[in-house]
C-alpha positions in Angstrom: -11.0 17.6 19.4 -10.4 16.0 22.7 -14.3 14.8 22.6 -13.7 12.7 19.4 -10.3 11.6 20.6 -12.3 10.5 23.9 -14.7 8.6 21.9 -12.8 6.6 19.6 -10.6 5.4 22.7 -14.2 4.8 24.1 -14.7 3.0 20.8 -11.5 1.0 20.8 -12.5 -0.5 24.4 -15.9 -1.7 23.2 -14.5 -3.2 20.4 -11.8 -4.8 22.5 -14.6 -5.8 25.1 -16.7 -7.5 22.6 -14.1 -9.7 20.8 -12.6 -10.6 23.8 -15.8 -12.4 24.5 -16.8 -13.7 20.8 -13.3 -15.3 20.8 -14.0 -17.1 23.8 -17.4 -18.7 22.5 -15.9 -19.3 18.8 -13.2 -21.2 21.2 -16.1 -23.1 22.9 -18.4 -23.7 20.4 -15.4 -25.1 18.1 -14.4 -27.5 20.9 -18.8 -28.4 21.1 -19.8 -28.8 17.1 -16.7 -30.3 15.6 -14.1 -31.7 18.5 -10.7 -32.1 17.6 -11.4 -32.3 13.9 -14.5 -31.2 11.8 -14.0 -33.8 9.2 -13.3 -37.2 11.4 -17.3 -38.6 10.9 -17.6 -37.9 7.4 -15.4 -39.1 5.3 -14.3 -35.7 3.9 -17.5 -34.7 2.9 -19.1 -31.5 4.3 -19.9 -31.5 7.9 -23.1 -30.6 9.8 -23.4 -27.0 10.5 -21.6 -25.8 7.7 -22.8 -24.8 4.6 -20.9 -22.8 1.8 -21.3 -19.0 0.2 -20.2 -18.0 -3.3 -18.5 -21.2 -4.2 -18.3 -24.7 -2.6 -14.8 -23.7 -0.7 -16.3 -21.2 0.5 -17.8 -22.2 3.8 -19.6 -20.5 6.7 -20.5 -22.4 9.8 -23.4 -22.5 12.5 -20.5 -20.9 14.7 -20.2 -18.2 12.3 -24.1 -17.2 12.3 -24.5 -18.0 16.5 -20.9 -15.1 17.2 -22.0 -12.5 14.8 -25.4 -13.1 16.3 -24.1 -12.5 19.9 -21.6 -9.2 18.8 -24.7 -7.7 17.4 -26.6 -8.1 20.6 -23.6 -6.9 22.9 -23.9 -4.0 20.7 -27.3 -3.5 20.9 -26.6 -3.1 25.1 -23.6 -1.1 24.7 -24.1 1.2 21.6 -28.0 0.4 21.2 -28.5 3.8 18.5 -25.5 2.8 16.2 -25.9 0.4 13.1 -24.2 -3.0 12.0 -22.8 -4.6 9.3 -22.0 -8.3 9.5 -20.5 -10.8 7.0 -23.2 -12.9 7.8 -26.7 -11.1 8.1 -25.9 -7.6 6.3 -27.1 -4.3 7.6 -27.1 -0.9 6.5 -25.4 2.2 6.2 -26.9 4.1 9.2 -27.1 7.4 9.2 -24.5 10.0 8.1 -22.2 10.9 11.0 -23.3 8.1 13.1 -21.0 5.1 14.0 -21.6 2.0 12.3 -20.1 -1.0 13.2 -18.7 -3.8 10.7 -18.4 -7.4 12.6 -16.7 -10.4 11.0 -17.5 -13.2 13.5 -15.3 -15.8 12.2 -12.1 -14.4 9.5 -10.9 -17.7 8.7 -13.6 -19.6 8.2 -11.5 -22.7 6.6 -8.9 -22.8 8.9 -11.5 -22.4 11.7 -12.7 -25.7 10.4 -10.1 -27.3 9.6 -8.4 -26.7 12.6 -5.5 -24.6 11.5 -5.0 -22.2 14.5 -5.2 -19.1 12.2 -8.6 -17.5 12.8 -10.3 -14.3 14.5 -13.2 -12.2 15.5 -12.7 -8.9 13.8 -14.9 -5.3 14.7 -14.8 -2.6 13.5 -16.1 1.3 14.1 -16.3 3.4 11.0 -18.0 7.1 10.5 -18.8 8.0 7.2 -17.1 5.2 5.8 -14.1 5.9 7.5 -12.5 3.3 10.3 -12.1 5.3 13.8 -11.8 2.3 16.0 -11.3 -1.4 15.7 -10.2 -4.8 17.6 -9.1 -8.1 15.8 -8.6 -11.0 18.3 -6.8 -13.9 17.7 -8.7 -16.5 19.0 -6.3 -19.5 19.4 -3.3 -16.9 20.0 -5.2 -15.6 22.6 -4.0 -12.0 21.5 -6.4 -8.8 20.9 -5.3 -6.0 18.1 -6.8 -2.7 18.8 -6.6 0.6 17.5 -8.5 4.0 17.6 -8.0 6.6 15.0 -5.5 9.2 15.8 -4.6 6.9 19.0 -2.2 4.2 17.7 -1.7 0.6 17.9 -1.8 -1.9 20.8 -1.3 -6.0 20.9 -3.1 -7.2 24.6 -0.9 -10.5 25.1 -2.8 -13.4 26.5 -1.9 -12.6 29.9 -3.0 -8.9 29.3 0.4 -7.4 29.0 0.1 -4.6 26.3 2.2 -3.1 24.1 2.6 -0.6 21.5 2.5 -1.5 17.7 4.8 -0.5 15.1 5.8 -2.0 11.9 9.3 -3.5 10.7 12.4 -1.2 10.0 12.9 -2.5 6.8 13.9 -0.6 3.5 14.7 -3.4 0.9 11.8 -5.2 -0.2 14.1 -8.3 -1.2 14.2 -9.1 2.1 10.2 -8.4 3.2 8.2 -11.2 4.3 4.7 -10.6 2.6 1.4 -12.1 3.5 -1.7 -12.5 0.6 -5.0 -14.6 0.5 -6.4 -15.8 -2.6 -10.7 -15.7 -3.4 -12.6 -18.8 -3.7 -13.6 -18.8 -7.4 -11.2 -20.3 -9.5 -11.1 -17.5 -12.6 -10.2 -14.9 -9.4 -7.5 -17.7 -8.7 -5.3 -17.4 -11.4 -5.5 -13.8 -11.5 -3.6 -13.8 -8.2 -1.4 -16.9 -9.3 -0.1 -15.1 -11.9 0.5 -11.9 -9.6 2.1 -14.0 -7.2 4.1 -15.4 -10.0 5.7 -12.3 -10.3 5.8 -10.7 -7.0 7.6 -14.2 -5.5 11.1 -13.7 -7.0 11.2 -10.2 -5.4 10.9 -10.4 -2.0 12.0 -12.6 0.7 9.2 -14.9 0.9 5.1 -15.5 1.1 3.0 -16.6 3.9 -0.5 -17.6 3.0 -2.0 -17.1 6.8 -5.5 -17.5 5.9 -7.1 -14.4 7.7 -6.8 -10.8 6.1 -7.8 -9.7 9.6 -4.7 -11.2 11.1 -2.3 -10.3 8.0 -2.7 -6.7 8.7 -2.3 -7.1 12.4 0.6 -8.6 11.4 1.9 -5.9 9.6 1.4 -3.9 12.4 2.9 -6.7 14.8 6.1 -6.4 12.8 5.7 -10.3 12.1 5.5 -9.3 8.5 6.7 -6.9 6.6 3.6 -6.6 3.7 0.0 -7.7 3.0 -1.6 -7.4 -0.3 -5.3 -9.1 -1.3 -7.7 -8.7 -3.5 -11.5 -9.4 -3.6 -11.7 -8.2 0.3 -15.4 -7.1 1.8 -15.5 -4.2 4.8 -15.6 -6.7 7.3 -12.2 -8.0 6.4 -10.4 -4.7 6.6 -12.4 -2.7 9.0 -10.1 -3.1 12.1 -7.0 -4.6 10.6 -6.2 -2.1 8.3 -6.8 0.4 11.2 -4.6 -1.3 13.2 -2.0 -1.7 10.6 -2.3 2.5 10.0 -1.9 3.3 13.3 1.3 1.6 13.8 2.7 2.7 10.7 2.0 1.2 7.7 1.1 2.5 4.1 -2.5 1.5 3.6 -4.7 1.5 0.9 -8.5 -0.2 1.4 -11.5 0.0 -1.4 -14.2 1.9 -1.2 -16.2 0.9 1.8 -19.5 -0.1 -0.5 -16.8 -2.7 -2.4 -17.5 -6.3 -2.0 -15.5 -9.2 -2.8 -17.0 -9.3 -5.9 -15.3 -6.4 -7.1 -11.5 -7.6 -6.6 -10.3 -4.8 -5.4 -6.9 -4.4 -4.2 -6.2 -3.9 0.4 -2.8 -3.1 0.7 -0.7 -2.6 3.8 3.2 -2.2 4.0 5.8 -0.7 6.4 6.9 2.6 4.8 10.5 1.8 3.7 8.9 -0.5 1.2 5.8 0.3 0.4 6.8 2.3 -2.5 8.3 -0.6 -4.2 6.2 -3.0 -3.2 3.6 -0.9 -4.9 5.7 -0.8 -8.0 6.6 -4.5 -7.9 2.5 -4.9 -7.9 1.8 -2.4 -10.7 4.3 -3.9 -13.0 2.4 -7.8 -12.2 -1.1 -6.6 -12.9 -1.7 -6.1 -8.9 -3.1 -2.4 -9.1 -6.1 -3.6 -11.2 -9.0 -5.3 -9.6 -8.9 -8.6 -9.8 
């Protein structure tokens, strides 16, 4: 047991090694391809190096491609036999009992963009489908999530003071603070409008952050209470929900194969309401997949 324990803290550091330094290119590069604001040439029409995914508002940039690009290669010189899955250029499911790792370069993609200082660099180690180690850094925060199975939760502040992570004290759900994303396609839309509708009224309030990844650190950060999202790929979840688990939080991810596409439901909540906050979603529709 204390061999596996070894290796996901041996995990955990990788993971914290290699967005560390993706977060300091994104940072870069941003700075390079679009200066102060992505849109100022253009007249609000698409900028160069950036193209879109499964709708028009849903974009992915050259800086997307160029970090996930450099995490697989720092990969490929630190855990050379293990297999990737990125956002961006796919992968495979390696082989059974062997680590895989699942890289978002860029959660955030808009507000990377658009400026909104909301993004991150996301990695995650799963086994068999299962997360065992993970690191979500926040790239204009200049904060690093990381967690390894069994091992809790640590924030690394920008001046590399850690501490340990644990989720909110709280036991009425009228007064969580609860943080959701919404998909790009605009039938997926009103699906969660109409959730929200009815999850709204019951708690204290909403935040609409932008980044899954940094919602369920956040959870685990205590600076919210709940996260719930559907339509969420691996990549999104891989480390945060980790992250949000080992500090405490009630978690419930898809099936690693499930895609966006499928609308399934990623759920993360501090104990003393995660109950109700899973009753408040099964009585708006919030269970199904959206």
């Amino acid at each position: 047991m204390e061999g596996v324990q070894h290796d996901r803290l041996e995990l955990s550091e990788i993971a914290v090694t290699v967005v560390r330094e993706a977060a300091q290119r994104v940072a870069a590069r941003r700075a390079e391809v679009f200066g102060a604001n992505a849109f100022d040439e253009t007249g609000g029409e698409t900028p160069d190096g950036v193209a879109t995914k499964s709708t028009p508002t849903d974009p992915v940039t050259v800086v997307d491609t160029e970090t996930e690009r450099f995490v697989r290669d720092r990969l490929t010189e630190l855990r050379p036999d293990d297999a990737v899955l990125g956002e961006e250029m796919g992968g495979d499911a390696g082989e059974p009992g062997a680590v895989r790792w699942i890289v978002d370069p860029i959660d955030g993609t808009v507000n990377f963009l658009y400026g909104v200082p909301a993004y991150a660099v996301s990695l995650g180690a799963q086994v068999d489908g299962v997360s065992v180690a993970g690191a979500v850094a926040d790239v204009v925060g200049g904060r690093i999530y990381a967690a390894a199975l069994g091992g809790g939760a640590r924030e690394i502040g920008p001046d590399g003071d850690e501490r340990i992570l644990r989720v909110n004290p709280i036991a009425d759900p009228s007064l969580a603070l609860v943080a959701t994303g919404f998909g790009y396609a605009r039938e997926r839309r009103e699906k969660q409008g109409r959730v929200l509708a009815q999850v709204l009224p019951q708690v204290r309030d909403v935040r609409r952050i932008g980044s899954a990844a940094l919602d369920l650190c956040m959870v685990a950060a205590g600076r919210v209470d709940a996260h719930y999202e559907h339509g969420l790929s691996p990549w999104d979840w891989a480390a945060g929900a980790l992250i949000a688990q080992e500090a405490g939080a009630v978690v419930v991810v898809p099936a690693v194969s499930s895609t966006s596409a499928d609308g399934a439901l990623t759920f993360a909540a501090a104990p003393g309401v995660a109950d109700r906050m899973i009753e408040i979603l099964r009585a708006a529709g919030g269970l199904e997949n959206l």
